[in-house]
C-alpha positions as CSV (number, residue, x, y, z in Angstrom):
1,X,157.5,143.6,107.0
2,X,157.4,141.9,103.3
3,X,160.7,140.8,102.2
4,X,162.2,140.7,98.8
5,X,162.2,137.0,97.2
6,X,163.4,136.5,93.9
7,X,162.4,133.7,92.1
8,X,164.7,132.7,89.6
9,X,162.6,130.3,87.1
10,X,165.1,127.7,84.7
11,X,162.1,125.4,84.3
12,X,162.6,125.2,80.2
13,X,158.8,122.9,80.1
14,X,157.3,125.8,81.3
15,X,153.6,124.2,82.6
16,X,154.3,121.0,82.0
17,X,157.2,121.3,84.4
18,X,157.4,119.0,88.1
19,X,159.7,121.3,89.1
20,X,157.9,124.2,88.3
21,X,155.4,122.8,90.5
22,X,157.7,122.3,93.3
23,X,158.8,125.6,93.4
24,X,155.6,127.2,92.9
25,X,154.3,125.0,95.6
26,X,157.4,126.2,98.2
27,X,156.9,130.0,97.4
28,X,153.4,129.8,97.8
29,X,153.7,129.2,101.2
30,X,157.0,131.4,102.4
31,X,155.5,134.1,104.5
32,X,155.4,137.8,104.1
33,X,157.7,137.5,100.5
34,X,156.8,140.3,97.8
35,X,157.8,137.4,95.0
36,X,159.9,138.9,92.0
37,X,160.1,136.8,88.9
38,X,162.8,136.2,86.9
39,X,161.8,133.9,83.8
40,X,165.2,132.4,82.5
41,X,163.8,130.9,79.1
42,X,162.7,134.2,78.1
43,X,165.7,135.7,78.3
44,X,167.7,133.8,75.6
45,X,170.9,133.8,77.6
46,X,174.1,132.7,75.7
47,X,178.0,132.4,77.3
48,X,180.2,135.7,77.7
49,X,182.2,135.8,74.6
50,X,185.3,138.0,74.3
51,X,183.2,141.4,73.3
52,X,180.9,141.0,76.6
53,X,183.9,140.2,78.8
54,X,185.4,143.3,77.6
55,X,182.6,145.0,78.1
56,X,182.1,144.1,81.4
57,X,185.5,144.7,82.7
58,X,186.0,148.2,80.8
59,X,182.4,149.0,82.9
60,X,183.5,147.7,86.4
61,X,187.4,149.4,86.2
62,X,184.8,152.7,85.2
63,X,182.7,151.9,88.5
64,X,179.4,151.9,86.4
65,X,177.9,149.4,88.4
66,X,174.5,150.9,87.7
67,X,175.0,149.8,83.7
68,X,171.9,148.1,82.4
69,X,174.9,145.1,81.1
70,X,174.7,144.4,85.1
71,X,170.6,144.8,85.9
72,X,170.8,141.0,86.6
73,X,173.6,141.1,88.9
74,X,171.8,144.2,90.8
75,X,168.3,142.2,91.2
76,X,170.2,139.6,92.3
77,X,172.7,141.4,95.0
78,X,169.4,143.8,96.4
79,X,167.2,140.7,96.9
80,X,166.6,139.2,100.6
81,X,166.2,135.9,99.3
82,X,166.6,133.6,96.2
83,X,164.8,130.4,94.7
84,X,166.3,128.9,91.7
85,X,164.3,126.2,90.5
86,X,165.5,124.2,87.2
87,X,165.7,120.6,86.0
88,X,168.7,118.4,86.7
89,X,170.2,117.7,83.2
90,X,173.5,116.0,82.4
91,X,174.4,115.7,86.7
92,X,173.9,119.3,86.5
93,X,171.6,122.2,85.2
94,X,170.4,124.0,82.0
95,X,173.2,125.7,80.3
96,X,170.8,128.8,80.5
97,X,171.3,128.7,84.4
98,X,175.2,128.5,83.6
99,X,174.9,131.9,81.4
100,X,172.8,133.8,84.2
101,X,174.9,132.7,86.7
102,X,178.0,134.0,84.8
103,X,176.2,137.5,84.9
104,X,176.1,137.3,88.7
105,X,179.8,137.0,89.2
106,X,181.2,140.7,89.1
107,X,184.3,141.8,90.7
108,X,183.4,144.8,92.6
109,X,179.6,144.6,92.4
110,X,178.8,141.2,94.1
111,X,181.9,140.2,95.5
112,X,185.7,141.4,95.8
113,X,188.7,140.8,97.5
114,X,190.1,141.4,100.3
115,X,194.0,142.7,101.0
116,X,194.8,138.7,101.3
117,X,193.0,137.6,97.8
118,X,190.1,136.2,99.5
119,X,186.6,136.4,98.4
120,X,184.3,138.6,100.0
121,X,180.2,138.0,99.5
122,X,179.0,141.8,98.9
123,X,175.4,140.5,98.3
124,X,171.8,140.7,100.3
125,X,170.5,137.6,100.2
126,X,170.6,135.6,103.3
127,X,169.1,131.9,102.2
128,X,169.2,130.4,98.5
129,X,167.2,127.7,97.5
130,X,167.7,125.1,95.1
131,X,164.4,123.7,93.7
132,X,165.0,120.6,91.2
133,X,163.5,117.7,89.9
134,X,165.4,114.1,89.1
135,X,164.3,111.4,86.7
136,X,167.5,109.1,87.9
137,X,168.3,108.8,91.9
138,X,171.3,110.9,93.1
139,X,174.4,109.5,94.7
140,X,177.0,112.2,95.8
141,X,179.4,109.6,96.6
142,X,179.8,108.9,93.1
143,X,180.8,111.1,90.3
144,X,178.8,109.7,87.7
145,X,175.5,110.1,89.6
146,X,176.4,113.4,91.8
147,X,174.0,116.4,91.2
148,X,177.4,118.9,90.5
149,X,175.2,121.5,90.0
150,X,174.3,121.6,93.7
151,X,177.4,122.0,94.6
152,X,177.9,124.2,92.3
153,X,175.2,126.6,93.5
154,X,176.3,126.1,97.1
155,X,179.7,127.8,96.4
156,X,178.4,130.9,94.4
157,X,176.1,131.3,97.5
158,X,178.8,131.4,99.4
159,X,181.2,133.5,97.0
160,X,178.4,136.2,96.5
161,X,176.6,136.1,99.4
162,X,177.3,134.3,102.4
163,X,174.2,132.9,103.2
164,X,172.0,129.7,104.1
165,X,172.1,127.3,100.6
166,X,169.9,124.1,100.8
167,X,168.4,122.0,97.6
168,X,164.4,121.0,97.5
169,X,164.5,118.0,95.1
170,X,162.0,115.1,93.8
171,X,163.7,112.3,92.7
172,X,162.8,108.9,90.9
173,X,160.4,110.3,89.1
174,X,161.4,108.3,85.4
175,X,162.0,105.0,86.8
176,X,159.3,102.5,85.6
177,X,157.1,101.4,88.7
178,X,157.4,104.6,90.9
179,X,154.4,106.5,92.0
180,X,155.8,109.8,90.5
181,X,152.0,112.3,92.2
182,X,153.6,110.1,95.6
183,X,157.0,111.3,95.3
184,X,156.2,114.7,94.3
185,X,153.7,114.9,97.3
186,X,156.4,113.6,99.4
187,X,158.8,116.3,98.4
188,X,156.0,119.0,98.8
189,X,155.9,118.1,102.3
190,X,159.1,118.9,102.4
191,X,158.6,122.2,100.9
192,X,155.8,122.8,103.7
193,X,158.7,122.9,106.1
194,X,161.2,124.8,104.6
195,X,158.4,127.4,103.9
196,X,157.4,127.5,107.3
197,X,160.8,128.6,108.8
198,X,162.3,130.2,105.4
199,X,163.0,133.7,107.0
200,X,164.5,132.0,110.7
């Protein structure tokens, strides 16, 4: 039975992207996934200001959950499974993947509440992936060189939908003297195995 995988795509270099080629390398080989693109760059996202906030509460207190203001939130919730893929820039992401994510987050529609004022995950998706590429080598012991936006993912996967999070990254590949094809190679083997058992 095909499953629904959405592939959320922040690569802003579009071809020329490595980790556009990661990802497209992991989907590739997920089994029995009808694949649903979401192309972030063409979307020209921008920050909730105070008129979309309002907007999107005076919606969600009217139960119009169907809205088209929440059709990103809705791909997102119904989908089995998610990829993100996106450069890390600034120990983080794009700001792009900041706005979608904001759309995501919607009291009553992806998550809610319960009678203690914990959050309850009222989305699909059982896995999310984080596909990234680093020029610089990550250290999450240290602030300065942490990839936040990892983390950051990993609790909105949790918040929205409970499910398995892990991160597919390439790293190294702007320091002077690395084999940049080896260490992309090297992270596509590890793509081969997340692949293999992505539905498990």
């Amino acid at each position: 039975m095909m499953k629904n995988l959405l592939f959320v795509n922040g690569c802003i270099r579009g071809r020329d992207s490595r980790t556009l080629r990661l990802a497209q390398h992991v989907i590739s080989r997920i089994p029995d996934a009808d694949i649903d693109v979401l192309l972030l760059p063409a979307l020209h996202l921008t920050p909730y200001g105070a008129a979309e906030i309002a907007e999107r509460d005076a919606l969600s207190r009217a139960g119009a959950f169907d809205a088209p203001f929440f059709a990103l939130a809705n791909q997102f919730k119904n989908a089995d499974a998610v990829v993100l893929a996106c450069p890390f820039w600034d120990l983080s992401f794009p700001a792009m993947v900041r706005a979608y994510l904001e759309r995501l987050c919607v009291t009553g529609l992806t998550f809610h509440y319960n009678q203690y004022g914990q959050p309850v995950a009222d989305c699909r998706p059982r896995r999310l992936l984080y596909v990234t590429t680093r020029g610089g080598i990550v250290d999450n012991s240290d602030p300065a060189l942490a990839d936040h936006g990892s983390a950051y993912l990993e609790s909105i996967c949790k918040l929205l939908c409970g499910g398995r999070f892990d991160t597919l990254a390439a790293q190294g590949l702007d320091i002077i003297g690395n084999d940049v094809e080896a260490l992309l190679q090297q992270a596509e083997k590890q793509a081969d195995q997340i692949a293999a058992h992505f539905w498990a």
